[in-house]
Backbone and ligand atoms as CSV (ligand in chain L), in Angstrom:
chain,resi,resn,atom,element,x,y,z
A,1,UNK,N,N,0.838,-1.181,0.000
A,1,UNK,CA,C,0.000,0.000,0.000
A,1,UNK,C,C,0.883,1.244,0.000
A,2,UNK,N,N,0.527,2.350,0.788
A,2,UNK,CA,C,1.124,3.599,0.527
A,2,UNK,C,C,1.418,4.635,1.123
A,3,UNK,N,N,2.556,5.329,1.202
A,3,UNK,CA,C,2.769,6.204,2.095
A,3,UNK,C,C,1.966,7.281,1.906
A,4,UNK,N,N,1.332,7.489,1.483
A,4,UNK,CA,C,-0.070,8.349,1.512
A,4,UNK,C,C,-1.178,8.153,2.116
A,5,UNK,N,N,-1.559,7.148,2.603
A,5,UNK,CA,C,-2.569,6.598,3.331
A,5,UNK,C,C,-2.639,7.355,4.791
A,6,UNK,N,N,-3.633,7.275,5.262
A,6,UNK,CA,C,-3.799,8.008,6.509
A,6,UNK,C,C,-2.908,7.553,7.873
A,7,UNK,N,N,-2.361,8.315,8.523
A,7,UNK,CA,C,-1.477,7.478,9.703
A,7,UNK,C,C,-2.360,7.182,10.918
A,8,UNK,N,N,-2.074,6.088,11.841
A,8,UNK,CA,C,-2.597,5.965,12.913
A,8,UNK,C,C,-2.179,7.288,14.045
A,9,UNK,N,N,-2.864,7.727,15.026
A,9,UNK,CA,C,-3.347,8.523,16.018
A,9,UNK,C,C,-3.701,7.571,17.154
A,10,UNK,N,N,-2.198,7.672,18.114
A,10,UNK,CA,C,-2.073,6.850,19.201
A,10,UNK,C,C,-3.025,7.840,20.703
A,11,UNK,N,N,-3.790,6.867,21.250
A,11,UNK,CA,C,-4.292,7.364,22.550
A,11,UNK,C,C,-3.996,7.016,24.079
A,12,UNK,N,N,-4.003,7.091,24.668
A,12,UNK,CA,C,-3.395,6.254,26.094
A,12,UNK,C,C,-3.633,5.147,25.914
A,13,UNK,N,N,-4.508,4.457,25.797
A,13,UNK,CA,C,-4.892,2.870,25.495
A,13,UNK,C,C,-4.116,2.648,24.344
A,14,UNK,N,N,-3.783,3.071,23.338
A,14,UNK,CA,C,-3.160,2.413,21.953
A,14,UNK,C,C,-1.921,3.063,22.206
A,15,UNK,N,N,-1.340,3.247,22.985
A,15,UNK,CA,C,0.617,4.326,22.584
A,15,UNK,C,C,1.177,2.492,22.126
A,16,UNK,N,N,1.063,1.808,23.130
A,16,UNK,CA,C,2.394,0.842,23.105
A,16,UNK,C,C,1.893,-0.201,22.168
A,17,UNK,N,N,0.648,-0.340,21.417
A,17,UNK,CA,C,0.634,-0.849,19.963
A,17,UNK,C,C,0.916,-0.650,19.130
A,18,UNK,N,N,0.584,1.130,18.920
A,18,UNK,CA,C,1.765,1.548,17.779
A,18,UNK,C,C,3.507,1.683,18.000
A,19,UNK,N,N,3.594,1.830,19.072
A,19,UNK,CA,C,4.710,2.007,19.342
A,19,UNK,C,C,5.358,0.743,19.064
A,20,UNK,N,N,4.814,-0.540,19.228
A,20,UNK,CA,C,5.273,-1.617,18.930
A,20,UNK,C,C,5.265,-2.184,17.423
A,21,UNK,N,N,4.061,-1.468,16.952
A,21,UNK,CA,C,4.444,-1.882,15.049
A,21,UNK,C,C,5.316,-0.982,15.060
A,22,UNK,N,N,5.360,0.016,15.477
A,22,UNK,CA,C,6.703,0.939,14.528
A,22,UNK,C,C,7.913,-0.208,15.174
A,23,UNK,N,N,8.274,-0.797,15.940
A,23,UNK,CA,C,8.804,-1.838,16.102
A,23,UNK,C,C,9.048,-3.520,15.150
A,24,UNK,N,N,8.198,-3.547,14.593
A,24,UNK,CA,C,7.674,-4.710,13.962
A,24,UNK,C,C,7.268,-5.586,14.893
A,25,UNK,N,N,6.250,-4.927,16.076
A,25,UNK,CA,C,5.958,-5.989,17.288
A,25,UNK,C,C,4.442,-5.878,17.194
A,26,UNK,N,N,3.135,-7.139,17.611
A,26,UNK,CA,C,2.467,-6.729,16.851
A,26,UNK,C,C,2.111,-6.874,18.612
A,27,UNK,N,N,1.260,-6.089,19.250
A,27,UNK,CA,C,1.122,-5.851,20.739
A,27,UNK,C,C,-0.154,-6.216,21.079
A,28,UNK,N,N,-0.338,-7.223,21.965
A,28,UNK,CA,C,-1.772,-6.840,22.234
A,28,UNK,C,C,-2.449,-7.395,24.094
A,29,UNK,N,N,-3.589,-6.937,24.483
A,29,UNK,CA,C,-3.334,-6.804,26.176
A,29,UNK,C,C,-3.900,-8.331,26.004
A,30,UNK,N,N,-3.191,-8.308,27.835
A,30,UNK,CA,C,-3.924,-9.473,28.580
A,30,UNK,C,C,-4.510,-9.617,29.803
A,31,UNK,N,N,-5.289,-10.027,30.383
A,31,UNK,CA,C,-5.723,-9.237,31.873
A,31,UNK,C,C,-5.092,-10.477,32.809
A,32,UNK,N,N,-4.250,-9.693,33.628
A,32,UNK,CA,C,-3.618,-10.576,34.496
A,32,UNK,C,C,-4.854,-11.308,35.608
A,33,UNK,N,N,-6.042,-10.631,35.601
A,33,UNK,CA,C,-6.780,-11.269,36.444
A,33,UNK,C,C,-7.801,-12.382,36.029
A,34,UNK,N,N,-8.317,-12.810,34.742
A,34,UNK,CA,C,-8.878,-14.036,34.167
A,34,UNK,C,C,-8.169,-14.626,33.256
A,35,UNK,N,N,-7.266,-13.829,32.577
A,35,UNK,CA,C,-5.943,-14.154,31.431
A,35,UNK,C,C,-6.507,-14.202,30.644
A,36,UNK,N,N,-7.674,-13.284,29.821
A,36,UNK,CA,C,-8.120,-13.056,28.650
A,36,UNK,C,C,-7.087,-12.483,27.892
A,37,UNK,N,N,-7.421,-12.304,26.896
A,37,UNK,CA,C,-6.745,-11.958,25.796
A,37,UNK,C,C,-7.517,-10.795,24.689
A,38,UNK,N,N,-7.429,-9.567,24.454
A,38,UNK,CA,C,-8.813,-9.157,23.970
A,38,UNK,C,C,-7.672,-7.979,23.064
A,39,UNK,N,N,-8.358,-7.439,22.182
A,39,UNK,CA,C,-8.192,-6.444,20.813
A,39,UNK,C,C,-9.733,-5.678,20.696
A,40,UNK,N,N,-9.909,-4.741,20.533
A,40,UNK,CA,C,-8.704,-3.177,20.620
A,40,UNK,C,C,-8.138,-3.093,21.921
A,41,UNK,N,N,-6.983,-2.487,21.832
A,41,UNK,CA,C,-6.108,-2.119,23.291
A,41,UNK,C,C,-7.622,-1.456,24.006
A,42,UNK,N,N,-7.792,-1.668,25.266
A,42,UNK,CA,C,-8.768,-1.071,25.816
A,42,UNK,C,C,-8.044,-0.888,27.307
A,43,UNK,N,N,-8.745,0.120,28.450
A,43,UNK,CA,C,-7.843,-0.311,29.731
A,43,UNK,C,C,-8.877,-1.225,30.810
A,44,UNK,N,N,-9.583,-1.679,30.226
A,44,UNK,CA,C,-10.536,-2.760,30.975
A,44,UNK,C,C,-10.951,-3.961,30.565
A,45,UNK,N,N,-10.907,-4.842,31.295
A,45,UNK,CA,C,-10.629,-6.369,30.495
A,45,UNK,C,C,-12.192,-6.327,30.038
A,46,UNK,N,N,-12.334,-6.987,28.908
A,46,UNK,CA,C,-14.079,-6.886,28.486
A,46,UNK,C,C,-14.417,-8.046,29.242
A,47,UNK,N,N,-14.036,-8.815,29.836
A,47,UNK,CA,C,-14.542,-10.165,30.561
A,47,UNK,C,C,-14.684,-10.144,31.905
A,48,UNK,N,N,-14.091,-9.693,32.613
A,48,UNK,CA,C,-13.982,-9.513,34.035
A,48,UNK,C,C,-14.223,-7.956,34.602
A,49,UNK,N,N,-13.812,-7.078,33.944
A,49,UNK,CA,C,-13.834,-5.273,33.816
A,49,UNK,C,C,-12.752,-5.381,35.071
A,50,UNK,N,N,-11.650,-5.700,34.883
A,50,UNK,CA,C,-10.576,-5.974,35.835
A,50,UNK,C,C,-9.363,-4.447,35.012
A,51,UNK,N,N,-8.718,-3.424,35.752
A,51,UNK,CA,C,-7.912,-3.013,35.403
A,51,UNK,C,C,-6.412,-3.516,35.318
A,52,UNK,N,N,-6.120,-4.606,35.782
A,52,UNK,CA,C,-5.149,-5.102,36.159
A,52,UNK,C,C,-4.403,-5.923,34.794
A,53,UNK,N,N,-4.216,-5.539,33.373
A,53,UNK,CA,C,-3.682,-5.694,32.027
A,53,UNK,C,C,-1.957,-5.600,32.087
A,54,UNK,N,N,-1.469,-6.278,31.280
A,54,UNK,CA,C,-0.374,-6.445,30.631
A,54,UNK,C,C,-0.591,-6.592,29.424
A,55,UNK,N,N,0.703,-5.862,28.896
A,55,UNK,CA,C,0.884,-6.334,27.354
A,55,UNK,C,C,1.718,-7.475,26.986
A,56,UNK,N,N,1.352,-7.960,25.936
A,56,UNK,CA,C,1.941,-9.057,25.675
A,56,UNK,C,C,2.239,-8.988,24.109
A,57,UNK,N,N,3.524,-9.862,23.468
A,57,UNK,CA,C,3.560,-9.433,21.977
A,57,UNK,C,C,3.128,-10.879,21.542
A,58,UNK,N,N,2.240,-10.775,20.027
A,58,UNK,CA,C,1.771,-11.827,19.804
A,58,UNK,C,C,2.587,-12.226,18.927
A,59,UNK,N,N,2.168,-13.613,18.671
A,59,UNK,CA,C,3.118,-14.413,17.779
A,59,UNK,C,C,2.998,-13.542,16.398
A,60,UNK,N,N,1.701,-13.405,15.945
A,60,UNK,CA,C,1.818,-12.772,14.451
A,60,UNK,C,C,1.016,-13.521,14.106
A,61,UNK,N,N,0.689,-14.626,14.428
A,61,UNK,CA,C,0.164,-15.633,13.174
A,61,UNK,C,C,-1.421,-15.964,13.946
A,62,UNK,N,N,-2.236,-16.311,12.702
A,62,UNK,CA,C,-3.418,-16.417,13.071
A,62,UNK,C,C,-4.221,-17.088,12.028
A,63,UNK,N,N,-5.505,-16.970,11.688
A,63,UNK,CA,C,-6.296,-17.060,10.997
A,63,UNK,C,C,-7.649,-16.589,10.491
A,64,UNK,N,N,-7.663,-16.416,8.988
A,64,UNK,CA,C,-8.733,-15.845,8.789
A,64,UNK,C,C,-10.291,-16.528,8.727
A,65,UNK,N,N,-10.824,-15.410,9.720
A,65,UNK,CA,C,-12.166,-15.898,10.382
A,65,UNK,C,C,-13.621,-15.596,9.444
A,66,UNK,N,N,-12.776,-14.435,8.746
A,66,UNK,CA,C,-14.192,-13.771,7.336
A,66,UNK,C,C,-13.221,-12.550,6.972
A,67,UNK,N,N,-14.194,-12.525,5.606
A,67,UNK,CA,C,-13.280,-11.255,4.930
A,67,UNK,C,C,-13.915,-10.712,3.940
A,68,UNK,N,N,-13.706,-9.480,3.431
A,68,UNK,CA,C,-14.431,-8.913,2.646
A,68,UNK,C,C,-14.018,-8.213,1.483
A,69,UNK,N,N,-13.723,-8.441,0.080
A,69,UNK,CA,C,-13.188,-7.376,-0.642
A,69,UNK,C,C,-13.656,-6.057,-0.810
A,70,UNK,N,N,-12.960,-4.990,-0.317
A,70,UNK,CA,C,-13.444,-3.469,-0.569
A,70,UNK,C,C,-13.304,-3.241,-2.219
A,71,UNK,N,N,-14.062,-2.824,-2.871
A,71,UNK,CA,C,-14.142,-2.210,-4.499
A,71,UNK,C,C,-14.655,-1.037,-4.628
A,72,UNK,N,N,-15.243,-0.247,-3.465
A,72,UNK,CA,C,-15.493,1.123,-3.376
A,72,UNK,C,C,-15.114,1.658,-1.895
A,73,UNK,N,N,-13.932,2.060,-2.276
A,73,UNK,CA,C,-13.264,3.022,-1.274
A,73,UNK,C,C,-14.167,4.107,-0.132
A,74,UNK,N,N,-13.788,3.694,1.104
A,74,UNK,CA,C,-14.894,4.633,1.880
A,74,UNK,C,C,-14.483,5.970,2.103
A,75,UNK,N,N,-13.152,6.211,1.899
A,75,UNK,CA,C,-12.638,7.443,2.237
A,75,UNK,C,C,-11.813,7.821,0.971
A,76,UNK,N,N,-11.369,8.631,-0.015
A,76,UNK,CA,C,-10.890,8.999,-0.866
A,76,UNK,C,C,-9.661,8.966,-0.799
A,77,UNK,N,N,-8.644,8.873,0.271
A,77,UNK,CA,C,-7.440,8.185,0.261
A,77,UNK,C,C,-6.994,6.592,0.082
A,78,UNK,N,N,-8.027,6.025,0.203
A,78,UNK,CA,C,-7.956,4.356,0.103
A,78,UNK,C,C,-8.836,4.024,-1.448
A,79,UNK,N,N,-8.834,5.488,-2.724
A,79,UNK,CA,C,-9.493,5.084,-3.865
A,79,UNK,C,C,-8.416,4.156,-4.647
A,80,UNK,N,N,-6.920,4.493,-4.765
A,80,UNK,CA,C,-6.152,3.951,-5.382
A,80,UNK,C,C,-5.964,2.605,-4.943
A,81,UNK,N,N,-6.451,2.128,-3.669
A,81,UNK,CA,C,-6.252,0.988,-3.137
A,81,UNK,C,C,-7.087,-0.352,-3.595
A,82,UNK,N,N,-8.177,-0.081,-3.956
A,82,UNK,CA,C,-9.148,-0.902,-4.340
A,82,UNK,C,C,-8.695,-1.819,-5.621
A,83,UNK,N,N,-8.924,-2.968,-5.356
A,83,UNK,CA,C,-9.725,-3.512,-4.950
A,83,UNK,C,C,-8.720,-4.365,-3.376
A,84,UNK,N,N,-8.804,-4.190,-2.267
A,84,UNK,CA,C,-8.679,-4.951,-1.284
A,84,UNK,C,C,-9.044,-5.449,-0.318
A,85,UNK,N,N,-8.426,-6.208,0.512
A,85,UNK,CA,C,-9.276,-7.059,1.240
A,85,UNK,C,C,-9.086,-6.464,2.932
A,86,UNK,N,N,-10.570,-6.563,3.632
A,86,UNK,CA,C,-10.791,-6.268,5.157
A,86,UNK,C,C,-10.725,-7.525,5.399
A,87,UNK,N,N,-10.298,-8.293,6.391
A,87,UNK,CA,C,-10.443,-9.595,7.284
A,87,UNK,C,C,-10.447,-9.493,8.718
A,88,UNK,N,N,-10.989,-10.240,8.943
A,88,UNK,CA,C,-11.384,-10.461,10.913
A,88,UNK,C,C,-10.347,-11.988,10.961
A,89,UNK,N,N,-9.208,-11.617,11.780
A,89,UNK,CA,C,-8.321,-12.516,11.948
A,89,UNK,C,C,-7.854,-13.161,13.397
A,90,UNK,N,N,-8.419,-14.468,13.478
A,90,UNK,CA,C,-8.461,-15.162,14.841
A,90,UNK,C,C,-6.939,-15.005,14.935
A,91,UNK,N,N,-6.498,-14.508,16.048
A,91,UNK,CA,C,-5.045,-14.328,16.539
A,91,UNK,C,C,-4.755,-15.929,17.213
A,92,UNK,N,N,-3.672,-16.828,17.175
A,92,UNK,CA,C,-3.364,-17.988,17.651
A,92,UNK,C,C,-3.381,-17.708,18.765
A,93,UNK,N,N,-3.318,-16.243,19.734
A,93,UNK,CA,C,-3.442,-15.906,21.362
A,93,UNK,C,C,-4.935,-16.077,21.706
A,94,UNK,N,N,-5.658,-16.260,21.113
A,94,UNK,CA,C,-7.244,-16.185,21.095
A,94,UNK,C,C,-7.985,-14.966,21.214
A,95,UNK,N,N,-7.709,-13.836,20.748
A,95,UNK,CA,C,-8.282,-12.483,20.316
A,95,UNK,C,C,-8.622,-12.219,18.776
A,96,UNK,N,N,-9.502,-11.818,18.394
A,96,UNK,CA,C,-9.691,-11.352,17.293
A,96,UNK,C,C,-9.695,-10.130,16.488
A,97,UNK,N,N,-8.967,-9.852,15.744
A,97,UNK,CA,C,-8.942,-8.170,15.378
A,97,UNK,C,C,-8.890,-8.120,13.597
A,98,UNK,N,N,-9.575,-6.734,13.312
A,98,UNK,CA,C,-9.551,-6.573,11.559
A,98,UNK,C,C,-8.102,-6.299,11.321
A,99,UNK,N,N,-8.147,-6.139,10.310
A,99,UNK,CA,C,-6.623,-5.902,9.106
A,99,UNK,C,C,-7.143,-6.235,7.641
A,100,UNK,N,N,-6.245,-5.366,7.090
A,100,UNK,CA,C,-5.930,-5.831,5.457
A,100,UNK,C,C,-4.958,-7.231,5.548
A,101,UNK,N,N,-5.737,-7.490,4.037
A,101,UNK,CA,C,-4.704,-8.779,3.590
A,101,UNK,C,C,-3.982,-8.324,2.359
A,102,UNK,N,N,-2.693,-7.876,2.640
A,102,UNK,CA,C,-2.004,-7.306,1.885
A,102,UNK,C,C,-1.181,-8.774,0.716
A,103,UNK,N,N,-0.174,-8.426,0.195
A,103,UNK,CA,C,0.236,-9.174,-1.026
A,103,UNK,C,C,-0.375,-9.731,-2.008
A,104,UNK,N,N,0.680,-10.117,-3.081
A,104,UNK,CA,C,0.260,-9.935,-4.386
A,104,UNK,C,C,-0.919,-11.445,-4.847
A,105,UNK,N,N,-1.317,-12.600,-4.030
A,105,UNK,CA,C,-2.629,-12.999,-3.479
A,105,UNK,C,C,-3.310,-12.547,-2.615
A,106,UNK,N,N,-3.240,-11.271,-2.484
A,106,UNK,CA,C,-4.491,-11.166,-1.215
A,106,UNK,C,C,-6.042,-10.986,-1.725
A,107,UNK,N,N,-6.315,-11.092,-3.131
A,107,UNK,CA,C,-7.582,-11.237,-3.304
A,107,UNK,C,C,-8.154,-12.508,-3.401
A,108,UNK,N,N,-6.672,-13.707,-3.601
A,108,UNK,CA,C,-7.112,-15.404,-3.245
A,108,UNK,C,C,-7.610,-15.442,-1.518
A,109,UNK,N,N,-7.705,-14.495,-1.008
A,109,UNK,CA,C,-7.926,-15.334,0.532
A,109,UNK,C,C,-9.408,-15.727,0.387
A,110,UNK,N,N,-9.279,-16.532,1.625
A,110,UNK,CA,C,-10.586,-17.783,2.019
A,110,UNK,C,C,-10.624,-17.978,3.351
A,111,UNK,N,N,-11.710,-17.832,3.914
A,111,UNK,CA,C,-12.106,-18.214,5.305
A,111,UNK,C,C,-11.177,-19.418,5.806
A,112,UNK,N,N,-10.256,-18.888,6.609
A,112,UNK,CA,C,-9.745,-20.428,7.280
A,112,UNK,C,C,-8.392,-20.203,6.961
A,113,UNK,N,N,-8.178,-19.353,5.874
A,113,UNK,CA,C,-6.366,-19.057,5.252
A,113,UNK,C,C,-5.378,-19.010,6.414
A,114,UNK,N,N,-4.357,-19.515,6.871
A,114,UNK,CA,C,-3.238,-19.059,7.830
A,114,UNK,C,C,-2.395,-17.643,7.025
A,115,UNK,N,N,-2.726,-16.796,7.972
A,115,UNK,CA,C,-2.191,-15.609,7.609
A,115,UNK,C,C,-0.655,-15.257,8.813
A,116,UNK,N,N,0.114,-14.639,8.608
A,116,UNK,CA,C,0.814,-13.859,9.502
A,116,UNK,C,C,1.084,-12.517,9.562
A,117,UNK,N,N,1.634,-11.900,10.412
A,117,UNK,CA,C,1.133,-10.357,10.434
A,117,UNK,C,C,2.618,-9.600,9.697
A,118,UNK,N,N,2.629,-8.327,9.071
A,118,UNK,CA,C,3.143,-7.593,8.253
A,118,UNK,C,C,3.252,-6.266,8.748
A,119,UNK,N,N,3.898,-5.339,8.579
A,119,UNK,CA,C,3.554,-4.292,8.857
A,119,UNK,C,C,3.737,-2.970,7.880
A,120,UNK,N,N,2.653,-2.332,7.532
A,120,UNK,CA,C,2.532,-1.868,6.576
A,120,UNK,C,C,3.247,-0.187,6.832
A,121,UNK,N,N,4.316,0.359,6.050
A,121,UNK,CA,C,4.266,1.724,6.201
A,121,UNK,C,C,3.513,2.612,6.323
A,122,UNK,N,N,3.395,3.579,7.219
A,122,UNK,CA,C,2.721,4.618,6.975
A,122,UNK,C,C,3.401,5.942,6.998
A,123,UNK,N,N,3.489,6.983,5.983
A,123,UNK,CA,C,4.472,8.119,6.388
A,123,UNK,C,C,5.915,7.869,6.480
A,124,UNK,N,N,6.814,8.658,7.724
A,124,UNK,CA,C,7.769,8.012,7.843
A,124,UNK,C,C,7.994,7.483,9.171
A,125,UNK,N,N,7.232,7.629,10.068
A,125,UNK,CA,C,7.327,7.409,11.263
A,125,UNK,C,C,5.926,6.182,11.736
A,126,UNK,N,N,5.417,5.716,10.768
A,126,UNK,CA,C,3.938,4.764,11.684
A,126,UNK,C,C,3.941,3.562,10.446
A,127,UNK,N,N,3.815,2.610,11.508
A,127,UNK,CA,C,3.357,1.370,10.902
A,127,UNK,C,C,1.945,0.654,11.330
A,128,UNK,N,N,1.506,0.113,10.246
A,128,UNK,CA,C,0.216,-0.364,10.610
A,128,UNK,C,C,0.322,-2.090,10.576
A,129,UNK,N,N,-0.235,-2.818,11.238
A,129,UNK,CA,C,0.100,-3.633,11.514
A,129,UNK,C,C,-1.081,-4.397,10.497
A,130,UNK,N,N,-0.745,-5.081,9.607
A,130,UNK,CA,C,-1.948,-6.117,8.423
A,130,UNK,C,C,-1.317,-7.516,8.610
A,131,UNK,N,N,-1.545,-8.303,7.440
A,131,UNK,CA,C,-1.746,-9.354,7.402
A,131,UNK,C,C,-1.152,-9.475,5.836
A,132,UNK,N,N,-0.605,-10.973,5.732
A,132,UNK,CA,C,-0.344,-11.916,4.475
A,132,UNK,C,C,-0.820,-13.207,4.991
A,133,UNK,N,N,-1.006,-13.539,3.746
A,133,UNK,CA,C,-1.563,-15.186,3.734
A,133,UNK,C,C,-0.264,-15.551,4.022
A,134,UNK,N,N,-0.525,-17.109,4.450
A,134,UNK,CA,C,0.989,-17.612,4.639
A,134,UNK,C,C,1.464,-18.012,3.074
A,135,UNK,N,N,1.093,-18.337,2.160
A,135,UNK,CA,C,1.760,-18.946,1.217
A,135,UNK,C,C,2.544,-17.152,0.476
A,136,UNK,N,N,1.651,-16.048,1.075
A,136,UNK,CA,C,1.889,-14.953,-0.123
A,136,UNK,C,C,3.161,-14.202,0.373
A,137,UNK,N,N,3.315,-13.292,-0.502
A,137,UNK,CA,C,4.470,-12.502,-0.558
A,137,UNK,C,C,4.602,-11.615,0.637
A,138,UNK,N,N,5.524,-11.197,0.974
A,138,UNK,CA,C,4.951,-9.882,2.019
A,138,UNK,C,C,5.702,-8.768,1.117
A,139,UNK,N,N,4.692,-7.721,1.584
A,139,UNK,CA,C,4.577,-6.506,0.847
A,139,UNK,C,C,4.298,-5.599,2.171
A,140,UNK,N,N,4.727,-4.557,1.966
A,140,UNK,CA,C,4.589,-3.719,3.817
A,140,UNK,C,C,5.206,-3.825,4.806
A,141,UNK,N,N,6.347,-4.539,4.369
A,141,UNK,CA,C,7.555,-4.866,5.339
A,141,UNK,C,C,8.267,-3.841,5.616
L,1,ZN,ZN,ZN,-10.231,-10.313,32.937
């Protein structure tokens, strides 16, 4: 994709996710008090409403749970992008979170694909953290 694309806008709950793709780390919490595992960074466990979280870095790898090809751009910076793919990707930590499926198959994906995570430029300073199939290329490295 492209260094033109919109950059992420870190908040107290999200600093050390982005901070960790600009790392190539893909970050995500855990609540030390039921040991859930949950996406978006939030500061309350959605299972227990326990403040008591750690971060943890995930493996990367996961699977795709559903997905959708975009062919009409919702925002006019993502027109050149089209046609690509949104996916909801079961994390092997047991959390689930969206991403693009970037590389040069990412319009072969299929429910169930083993994907691993990528991280896509943004600007010169932000990375966004997506997805490749496992067999595909990585692109956004
Ligand atoms: Zn909890």
């Amino acid at each position: 994709m492209s260094q033109n694309l919109p950059q992420p806008i870190a908040n107290p709950d999200s600093q050390v996710y982005w901070d960790g793709a600009r790392e190539n780390r893909l970050m995500i919490r855990k609540c030390k008090s039921c040991g859930t595992v949950h996406f978006l960074p939030r500061y309350l466990c959605p299972k227990c409403w326990s403040t008591e979280l750690e971060w943890i870095q995930a493996s990367g790898r996961g699977t795709v749970h559903s997905y959708s090809i975009v062919r009409r751009a919702a925002l006019p910076e993502f027109a050149d992008q089209v046609p690509y793919v949104l996916a909801l990707i079961d994390l092997d930590e047991g959390t689930r979170m969206m991403a693009n499926i970037l590389g040069k198959d990412a319009l072969e994906t299929r429910i169930a694909d083993r994907v691993e995570v990528c991280f896509e430029q943004r600007g010169d300073n932000a990375k966004v953290p997506q997805f490749v199939r496992q067999s595909g290329t990585k692109e956004g490295n």
